[in-house]
N, C-alpha and C positions, 0 to 999 in steps of 0.2 A: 405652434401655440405655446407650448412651455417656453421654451427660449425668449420668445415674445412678450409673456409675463412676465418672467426674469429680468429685461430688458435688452433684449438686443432689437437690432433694427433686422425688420423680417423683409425682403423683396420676394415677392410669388410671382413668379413667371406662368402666364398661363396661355392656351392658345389663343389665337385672334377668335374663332368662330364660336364664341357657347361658353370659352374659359373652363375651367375644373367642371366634370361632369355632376360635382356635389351641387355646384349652381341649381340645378332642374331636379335634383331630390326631395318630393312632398314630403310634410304638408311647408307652404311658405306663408309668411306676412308680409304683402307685397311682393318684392322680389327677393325677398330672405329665406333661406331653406334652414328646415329646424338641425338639417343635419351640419349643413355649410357654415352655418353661422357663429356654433360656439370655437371651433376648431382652427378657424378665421380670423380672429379678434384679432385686430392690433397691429395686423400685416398692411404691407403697401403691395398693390396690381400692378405689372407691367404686362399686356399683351404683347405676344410675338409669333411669329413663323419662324421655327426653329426648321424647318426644310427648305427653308430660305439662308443661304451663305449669308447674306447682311443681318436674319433676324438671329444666327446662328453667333456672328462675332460679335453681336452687344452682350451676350450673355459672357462670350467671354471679356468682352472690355468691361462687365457689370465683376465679374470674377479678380479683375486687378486690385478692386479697393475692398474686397470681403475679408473674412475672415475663414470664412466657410462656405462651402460649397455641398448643398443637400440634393442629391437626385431619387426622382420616387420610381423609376421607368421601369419597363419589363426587362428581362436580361437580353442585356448586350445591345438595348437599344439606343443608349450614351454614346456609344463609342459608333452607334452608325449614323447618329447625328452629328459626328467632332463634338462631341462634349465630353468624351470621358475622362479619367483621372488625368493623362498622360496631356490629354489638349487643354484644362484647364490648369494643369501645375507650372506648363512651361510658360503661362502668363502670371501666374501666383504661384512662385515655388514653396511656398509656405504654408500656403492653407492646409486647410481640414478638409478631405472630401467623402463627405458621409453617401454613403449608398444605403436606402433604404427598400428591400424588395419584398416578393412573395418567401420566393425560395431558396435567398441565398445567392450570393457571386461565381459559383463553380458547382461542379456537379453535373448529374445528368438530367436536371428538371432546372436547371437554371435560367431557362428562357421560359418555362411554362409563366402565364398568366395566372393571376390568383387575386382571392380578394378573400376581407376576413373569416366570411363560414365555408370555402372550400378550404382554409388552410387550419381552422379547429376540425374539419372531418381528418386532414391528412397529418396532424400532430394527435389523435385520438382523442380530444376532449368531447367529440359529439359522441365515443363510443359511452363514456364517463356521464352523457348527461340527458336529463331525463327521467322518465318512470321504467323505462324497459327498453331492451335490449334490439325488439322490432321496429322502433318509430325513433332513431337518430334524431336528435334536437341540437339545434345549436345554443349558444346562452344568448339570452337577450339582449342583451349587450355587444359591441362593438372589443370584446376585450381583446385584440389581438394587434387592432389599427389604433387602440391606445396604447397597450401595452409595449408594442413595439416602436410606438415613439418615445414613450418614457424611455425605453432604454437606447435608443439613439442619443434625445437628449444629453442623457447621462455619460453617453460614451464622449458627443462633442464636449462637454466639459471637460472629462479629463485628457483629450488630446489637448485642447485649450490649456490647460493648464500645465502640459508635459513642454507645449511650447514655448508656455513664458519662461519656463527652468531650462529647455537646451536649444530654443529659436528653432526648432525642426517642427514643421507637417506630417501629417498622414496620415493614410486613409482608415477610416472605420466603416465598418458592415455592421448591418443589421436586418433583421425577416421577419417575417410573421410564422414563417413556419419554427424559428429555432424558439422565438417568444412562447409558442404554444407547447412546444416539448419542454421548456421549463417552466411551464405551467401545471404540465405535468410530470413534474418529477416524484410526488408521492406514489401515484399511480403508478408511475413504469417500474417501483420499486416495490412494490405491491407485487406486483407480476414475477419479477426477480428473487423476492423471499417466498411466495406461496406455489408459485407453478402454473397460477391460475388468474385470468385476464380481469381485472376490477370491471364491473358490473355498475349501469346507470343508479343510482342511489335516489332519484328524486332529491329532494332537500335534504335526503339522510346524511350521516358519515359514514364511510365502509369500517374506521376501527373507531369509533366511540359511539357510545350506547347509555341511557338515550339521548338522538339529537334528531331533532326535524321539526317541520311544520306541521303544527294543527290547528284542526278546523276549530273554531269558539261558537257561539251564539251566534257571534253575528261579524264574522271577520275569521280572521287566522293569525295564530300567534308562532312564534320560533325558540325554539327553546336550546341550550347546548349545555350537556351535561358531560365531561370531561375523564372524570376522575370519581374518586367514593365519594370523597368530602362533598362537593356539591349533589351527589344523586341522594346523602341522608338530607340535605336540604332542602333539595325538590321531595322526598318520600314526606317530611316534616309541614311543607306546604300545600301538598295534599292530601295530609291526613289517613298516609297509606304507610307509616311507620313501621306494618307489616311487611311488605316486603324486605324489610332489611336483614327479617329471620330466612328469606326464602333461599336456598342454595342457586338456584338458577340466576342470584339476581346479587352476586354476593360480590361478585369483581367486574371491573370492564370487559374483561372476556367474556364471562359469564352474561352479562346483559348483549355483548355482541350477538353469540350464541343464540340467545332466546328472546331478543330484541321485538319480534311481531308480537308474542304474547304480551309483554310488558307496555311496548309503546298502543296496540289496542287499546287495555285498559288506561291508560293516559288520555287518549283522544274521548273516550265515553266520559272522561271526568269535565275534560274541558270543554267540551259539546255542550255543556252542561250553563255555562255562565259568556257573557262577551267578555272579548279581547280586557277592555280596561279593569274588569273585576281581578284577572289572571295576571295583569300587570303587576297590579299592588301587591297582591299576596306573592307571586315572587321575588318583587325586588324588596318587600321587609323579609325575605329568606335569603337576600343575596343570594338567587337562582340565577345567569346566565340566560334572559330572553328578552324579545321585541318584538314588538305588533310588526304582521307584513304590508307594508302601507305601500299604497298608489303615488304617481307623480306627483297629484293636486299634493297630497298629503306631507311629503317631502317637500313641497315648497312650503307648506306652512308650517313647518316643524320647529318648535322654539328655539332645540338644543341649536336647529341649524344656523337658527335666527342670532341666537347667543355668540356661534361659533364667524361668526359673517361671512359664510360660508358661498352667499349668491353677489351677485356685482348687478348694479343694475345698467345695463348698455342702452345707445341710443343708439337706434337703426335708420340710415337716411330716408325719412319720407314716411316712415311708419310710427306707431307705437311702440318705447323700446321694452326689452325682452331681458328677465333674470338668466343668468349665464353665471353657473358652478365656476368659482376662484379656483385657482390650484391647491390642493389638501394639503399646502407645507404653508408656516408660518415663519418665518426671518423676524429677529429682534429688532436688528438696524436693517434692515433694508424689506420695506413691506412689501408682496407679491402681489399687484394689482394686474387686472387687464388693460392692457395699453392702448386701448380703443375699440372700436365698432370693427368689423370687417369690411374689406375695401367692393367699392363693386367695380367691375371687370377693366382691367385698365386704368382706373383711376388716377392713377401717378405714375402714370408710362412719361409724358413730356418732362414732369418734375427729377426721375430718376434719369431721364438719356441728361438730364442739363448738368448732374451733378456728376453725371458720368464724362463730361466733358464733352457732351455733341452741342454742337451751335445750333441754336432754331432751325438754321437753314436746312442742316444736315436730318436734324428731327421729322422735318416736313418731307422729306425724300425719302426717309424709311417710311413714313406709313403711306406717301404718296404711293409705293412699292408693295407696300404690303408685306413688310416685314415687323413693322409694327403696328398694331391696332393705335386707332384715335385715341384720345382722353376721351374718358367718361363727362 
């Protein structure tokens, strides 16, 4: 999806029966999954039987005119399909071949299976998240199977760009499991200066004091207080200038320390007024907060409005669907979404033709069933 924005030309190879299991993940519009769709954008479908010897060499005759070669598979499943580094360099000695897995190309959990909240329990951020220590939570979020594409991403650019300076390939790794251990790098370092395992925080921070979510009137706000300077700001905006005589309340340590007393009376003050009343009077105190808003809310948000931050897609057959731009801006060269996402096969015939198969030859693979029909 990144590189797709960027602009490169995306081929998804998916299987003949069902395609990407993200296809059947509710809720859908039509035949569009909220999940499949954004992550989707802009790519072309070829189906195939890669346990098929014919559906197995178009992928490598698709590997001759690439530049890159992305595999998502369990370990060691490439190479028992002939597709791994070694079967696709000897047709593109040049490429890029990214491997992107659960756990890594080696070791001794390299073939486990994984997907993104068994690999935040086994990188410890479900230990990290949450109210307590008994009910493991995972984050709401997907941040592992984005995260770990960003840094794919990131990686094929700079093999891409190692090769336009020495005409050499090769290969890059990336997981989900090493994404979530630099996820949590404060934390393990944590552990390393104190002795002692960091502890679920809810929306707190384990070293600054105070920060987290409170409840308002009629909503919940977020507050992050860093440093002195902004705590006599917040003390200033809420008319609690006393505290700043209190010894318990007199450094960031100090507020770590004694952080439930303090952030309690915070919550009773802000319990006290809605979200937007707490707004204003913080940001005319330059206090560090935001209301904790909903989806609906996020999409109607001006700043996001402001920032054009949504793309609006057309879905074949449906009503089209706002879809989040990539969070970087280019001067000369703007990042849009390169279209809709494809459905299942889509440009299987158009891709074998550019590939160099003749109709004839096209008709025989999927008469075979190595490749799915066009959609």
């Amino acid at each position: 999806m990144v590189l797709a924005d960027l602009g490169a030309e995306i081929i998804k190879v998916e299987r003949i029966d069902g395609g990407d299991d993200a296809r059947g993940m509710p809720p859908h519009r039509g035949p569009w999954g909220s999940y499949f769709t954004p992550i989707n954008r802009g790519k072309r479908s070829i189906s195939l039987d890669l346990r098929n010897p014919a559906g197995r060499d178009v992928v490598l005759k698709l590997a001759e005119s690439c530049d890159v070669c992305i595999e998502n598979f369990r370990g060691g499943k490439a190479a028992e399909l002939g597709l791994d580094e070694l079967a696709v360099r000897a047709r593109k000695p040049d490429i890029i071949y990214a491997s992107l897995s659960a756990y890594g190309s080696r070791g001794p959990d390299y073939r486990k299976p994984g997907y993104d909240a068994i690999l935040q329990a086994r990188s410890g951020i479900m230990s990290v998240t949450g109210v307590n220590q008994d009910s493991p939570m995972r984050a709401g979020v997907s941040i592992l199977d984005m995260g770990a594409g960003v840094w794919m991403a990131l990686g094929i650019v700079t093999a891409l760009y190692e090769r336009q300076r020495s005409g050499r390939g090769q290969r890059l790794d990336a997981s989900l499991l090493q994404t979530g251990v630099m996820l949590m790098c404060y934390h393990l370092l944590y552990r390393q200066f104190t002795g002692v395992n960091p502890r679920p925080e809810g929306a707190r921070h384990a070293s600054v004091a105070p920060y987290g979510a409170f409840t308002t009137a009629d909503g919940a706000i977020m507050i992050g207080i860093s440093n002195d300077r902004l705590f006599r700001r917040l003390c200033k905006a809420l008319n609690r200038t006393d505290w700043l005589d209190e010894p318990c309340y007199s450094s960031n340590a100090e507020r770590c320390r004694n952080r439930a007393g303090l952030e309690g009376q915070i919550g009773d003050l802000l319990r006290t007024q809605p979200t937007a009343h707490w707004i204003e009077i913080f940001n005319q105190n330059d206090v560090p907060n935001d209301a904790v808003q909903n989806a609906e809310q996020v999409l109607q948000d001006p700043q996001l409005a402001a920032l054009d931050a949504f793309a609006e897609i057309e879905l074949c057959g449906e009503e089209s669907a706002l879809l989040p731009r990539l969070p970087i801006a280019l001067s000369l060269t703007p990042v849009v979404p390169a279209g809709p996402p494809p459905q299942l096969g889509e440009h299987s015939r158009v891709i074998l033709r550019e590939a160099g198969y003749p109709d004839a030859a096209i008709d025989e693979l999927i008469r075979h069933g190595a490749c799915g029909p066009e959609v």
